[in-house]
C-alpha positions in Angstrom: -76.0 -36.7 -1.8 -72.5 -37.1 -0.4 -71.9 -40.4 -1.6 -73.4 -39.3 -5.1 -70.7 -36.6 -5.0 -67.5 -38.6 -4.1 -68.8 -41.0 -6.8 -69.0 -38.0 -9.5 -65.3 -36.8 -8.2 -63.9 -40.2 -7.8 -65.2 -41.1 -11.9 -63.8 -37.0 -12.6 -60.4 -37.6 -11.2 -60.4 -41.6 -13.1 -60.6 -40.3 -16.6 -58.6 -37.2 -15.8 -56.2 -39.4 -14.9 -57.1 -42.2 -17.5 -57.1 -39.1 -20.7 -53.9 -37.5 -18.9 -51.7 -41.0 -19.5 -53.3 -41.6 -22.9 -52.3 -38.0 -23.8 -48.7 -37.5 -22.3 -47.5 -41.0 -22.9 -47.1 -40.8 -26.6 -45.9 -37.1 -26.0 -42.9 -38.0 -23.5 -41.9 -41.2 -25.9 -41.5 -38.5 -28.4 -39.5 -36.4 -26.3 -37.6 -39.0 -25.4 -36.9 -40.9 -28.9 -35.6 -37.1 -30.3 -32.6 -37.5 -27.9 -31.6 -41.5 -29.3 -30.2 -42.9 -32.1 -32.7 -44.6 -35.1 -30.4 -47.6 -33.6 -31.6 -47.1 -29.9 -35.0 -46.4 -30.8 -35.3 -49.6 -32.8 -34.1 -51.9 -30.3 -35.4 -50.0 -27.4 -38.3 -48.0 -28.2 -39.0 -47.7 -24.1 -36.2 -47.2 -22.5 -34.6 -43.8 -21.8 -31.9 -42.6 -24.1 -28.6 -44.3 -23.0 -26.3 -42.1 -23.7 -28.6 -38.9 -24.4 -27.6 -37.3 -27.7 -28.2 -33.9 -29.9 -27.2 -35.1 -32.8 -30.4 -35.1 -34.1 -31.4 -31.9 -33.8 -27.9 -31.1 -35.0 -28.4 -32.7 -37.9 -32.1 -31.1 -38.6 -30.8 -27.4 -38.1 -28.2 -28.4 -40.8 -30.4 -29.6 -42.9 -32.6 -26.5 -42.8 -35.3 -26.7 -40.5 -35.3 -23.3 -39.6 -36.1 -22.1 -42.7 -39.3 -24.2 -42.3 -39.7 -23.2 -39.3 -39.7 -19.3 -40.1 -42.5 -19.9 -43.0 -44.4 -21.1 -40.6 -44.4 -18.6 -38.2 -44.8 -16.1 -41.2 -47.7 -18.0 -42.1 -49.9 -18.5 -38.8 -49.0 -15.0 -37.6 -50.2 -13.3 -40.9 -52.8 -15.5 -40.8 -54.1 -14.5 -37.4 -53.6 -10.6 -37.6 -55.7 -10.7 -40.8 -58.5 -12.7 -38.8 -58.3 -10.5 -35.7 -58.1 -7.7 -37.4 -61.3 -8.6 -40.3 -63.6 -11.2 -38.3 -64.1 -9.4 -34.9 -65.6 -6.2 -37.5 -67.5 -8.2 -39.0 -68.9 -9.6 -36.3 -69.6 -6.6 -34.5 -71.7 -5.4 -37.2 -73.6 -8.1 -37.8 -74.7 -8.8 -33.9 -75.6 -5.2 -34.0 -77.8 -5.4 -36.5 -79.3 -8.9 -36.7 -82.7 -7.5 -35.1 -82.8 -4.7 -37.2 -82.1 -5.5 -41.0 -82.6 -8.8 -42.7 -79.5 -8.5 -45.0 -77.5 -8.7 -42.3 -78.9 -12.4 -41.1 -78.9 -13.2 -44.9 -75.0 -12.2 -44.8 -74.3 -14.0 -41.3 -75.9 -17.4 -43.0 -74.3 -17.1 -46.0 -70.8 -16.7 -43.8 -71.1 -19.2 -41.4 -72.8 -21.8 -43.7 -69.2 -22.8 -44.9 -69.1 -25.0 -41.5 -70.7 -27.4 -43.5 -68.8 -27.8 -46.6 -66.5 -30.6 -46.4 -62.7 -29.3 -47.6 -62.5 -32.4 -49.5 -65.3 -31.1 -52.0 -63.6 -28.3 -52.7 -60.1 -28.6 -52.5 -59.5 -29.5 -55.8 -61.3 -26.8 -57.6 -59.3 -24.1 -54.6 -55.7 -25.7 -56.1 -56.6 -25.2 -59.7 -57.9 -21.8 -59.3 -55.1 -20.6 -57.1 -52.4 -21.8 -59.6 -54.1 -20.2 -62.0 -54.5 -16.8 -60.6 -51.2 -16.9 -59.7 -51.5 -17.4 -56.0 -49.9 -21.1 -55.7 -47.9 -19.5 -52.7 -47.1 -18.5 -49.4 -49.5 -15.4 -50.0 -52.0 -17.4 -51.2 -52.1 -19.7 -48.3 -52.9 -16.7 -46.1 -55.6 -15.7 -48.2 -57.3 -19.5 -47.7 -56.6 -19.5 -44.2 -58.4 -16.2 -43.5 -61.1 -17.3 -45.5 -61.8 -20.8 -44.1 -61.1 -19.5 -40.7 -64.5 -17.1 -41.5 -67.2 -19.1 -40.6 -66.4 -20.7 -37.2 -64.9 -17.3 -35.7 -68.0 -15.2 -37.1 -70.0 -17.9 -35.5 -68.3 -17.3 -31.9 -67.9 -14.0 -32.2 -71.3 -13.0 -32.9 -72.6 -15.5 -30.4 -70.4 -14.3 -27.4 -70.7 -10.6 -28.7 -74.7 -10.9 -28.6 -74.2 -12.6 -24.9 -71.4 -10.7 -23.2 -72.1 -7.0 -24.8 -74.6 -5.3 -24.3 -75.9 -2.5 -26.8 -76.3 -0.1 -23.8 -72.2 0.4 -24.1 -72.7 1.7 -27.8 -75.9 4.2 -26.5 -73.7 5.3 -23.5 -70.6 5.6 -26.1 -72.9 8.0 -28.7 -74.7 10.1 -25.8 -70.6 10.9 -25.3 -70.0 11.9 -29.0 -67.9 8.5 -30.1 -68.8 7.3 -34.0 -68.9 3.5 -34.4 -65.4 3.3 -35.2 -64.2 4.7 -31.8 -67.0 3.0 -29.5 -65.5 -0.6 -31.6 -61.8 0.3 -30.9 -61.9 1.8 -27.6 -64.4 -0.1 -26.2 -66.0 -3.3 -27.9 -62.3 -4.4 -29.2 -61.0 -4.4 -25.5 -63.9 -6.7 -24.1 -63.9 -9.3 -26.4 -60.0 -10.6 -25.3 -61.4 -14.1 -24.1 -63.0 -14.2 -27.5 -59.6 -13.5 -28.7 -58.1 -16.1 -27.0 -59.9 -18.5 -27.8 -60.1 -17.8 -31.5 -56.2 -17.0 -31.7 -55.6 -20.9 -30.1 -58.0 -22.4 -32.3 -56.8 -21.0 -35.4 -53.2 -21.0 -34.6 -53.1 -24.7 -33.7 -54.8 -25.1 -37.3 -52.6 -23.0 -39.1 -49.2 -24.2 -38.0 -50.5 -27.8 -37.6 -51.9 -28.3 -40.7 -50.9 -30.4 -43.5 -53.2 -30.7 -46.2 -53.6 -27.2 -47.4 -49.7 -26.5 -47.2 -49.3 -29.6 -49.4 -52.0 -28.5 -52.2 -50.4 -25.5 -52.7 -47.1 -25.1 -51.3 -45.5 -28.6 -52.2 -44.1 -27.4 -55.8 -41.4 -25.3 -54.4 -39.7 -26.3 -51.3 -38.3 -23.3 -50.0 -42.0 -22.0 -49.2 -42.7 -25.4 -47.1 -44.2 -25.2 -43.7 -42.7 -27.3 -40.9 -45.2 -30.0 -40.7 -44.9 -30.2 -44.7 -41.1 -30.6 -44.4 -41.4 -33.6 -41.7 -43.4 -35.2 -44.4 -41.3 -35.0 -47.2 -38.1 -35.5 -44.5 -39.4 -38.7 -43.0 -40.8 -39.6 -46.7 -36.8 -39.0 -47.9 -35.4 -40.8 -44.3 -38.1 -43.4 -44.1 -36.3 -45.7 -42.1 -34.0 -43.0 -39.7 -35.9 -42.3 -37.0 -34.4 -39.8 -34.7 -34.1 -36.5 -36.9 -37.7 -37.2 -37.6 -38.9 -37.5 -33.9 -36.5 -34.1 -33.2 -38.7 -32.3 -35.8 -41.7 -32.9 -34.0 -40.8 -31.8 -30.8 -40.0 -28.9 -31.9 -43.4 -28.2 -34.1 -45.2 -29.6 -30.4 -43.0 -27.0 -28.1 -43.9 -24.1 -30.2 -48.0 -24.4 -30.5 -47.9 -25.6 -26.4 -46.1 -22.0 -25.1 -48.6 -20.0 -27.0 -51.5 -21.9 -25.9 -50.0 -21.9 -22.0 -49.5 -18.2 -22.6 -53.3 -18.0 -23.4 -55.1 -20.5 -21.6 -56.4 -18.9 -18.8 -58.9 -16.5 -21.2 -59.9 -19.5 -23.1 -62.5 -21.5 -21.0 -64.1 -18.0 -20.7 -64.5 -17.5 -24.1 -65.5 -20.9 -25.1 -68.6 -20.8 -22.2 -69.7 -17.7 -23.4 -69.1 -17.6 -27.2 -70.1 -21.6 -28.3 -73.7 -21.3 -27.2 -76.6 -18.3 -28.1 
């Protein structure tokens, strides 16, 4: 048994080690390539920045990066409050009542069975309606978000709310005289915070990392691109100038990694509790 378990650690701590350098590598050498010249990075891709210079962050600020930097913010933190505020309801509901009424499994199926529509079926027919309705726009992006962000945080939701909460809390909160709406904000709401952490990481990451929705309908008009958007069209414009381009990523990187270090510690939680019925 011993010697079983110092084999289990020693293979544990080998690809911990093994994922660790396949992960940060590529991070630090884009750390590193945002402080040189395109010049330095061409003839020395692996060597540390000798000297160590701004300039291209200088030059990315006055090119207007910020501004693509504040949609983006705008964006994912519209985004999220509309799914906190609109998924966790609805899953509350529906977990309540599963057992009870069959309209409400019929609704919970019909929800969650976007999981398995490909985006690349639909995403034409989404751009041509949303230009047509008018909705080509930064507004409309938060509408798609919410809506594509349905299924997957219904699906955890209702899974770790059907685990973790039991339906005693909601008798003990009536015998006190609480409607639904108080016994949800005062005291479902509260306990589902790893839930909440988890789903605010996995959305967020989506919505501020992702490209191909920004680019259907945001890529007419450039003052409503989102940051990874821009560093397309940037390097696209400065194919062949390295630097300013490697700058722009470490700041989308730095961004996404404080929130998730701010909420890491509720996510394992969640993820154990929520994924599985």
């Amino acid at each position: 048994m011993e010697k079983e378990n110092k084999s289990k650690k020693f293979w544990n701590y080998a690809l911990l080690i093994v994922g660790g350098i396949l992960i940060l590598i590529p991070l630090l050498y884009t750390f590193l390539s945002s402080f040189k010249t395109t010049k330095q990075i061409m003839e020395h891709f692996f060597a540390w920045p000798n000297p160590w210079t701004t300039a291209n962050f200088k030059r990315l600020f006055a090119d207007g990066v910020m501004n693509y930097f504040g949609n983006s913010i705008i964006i994912t933190v519209l985004s999220i409050v509309l799914v906190m505020i609109f998924v966790p309801m609805a899953a509350y509901a529906i977990a309540r009542n599963m057992s009870k009424r069959t309209a409400f499994n019929w609704m919970y199926i019909l929800l969650i069975i976007g999981i398995f529509v490909p985006f690349q079926v639909i995403m034409i027919p989404i751009t041509v309606m949303m230009s047509k309705i008018g909705l080509a726009n930064m507004w409309g992006l938060i509408i798609l978000y919410l809506t594509y962000a349905v299924p997957q945080t219904l699906f955890l939701y209702v899974s770790y709310i059907k685990q973790s909460v039991p339906d005693s809390l909601d008798e003990a909160a009536e015998i006190d005289g609480a409607n639904k709406i108080t016994t949800y904000f005062k005291i479902i709401f509260p306990l589902l915070k790893p839930m909440h952490a988890t789903t605010l990481i996995i959305n967020a990451m989506w919505f501020w990392n992702d490209f191909m929705l920004p680019l259907l309908i945001l890529n007419k008009d450039s003052k409503m691109w989102t940051l990874p958007l821009f560093q397309y069209n940037y390097t696209g414009q400065y194919f062949n100038d390295y630097g300013p381009s490697f700058a722009s990523y470490v700041i989308g990187i730095i961004t996404i990694t404080i929130v998730y270090l701010i909420f890491q510690k509720n996510i394992i939680a969640g993820m154990s509790n929520g994924a599985v019925k």
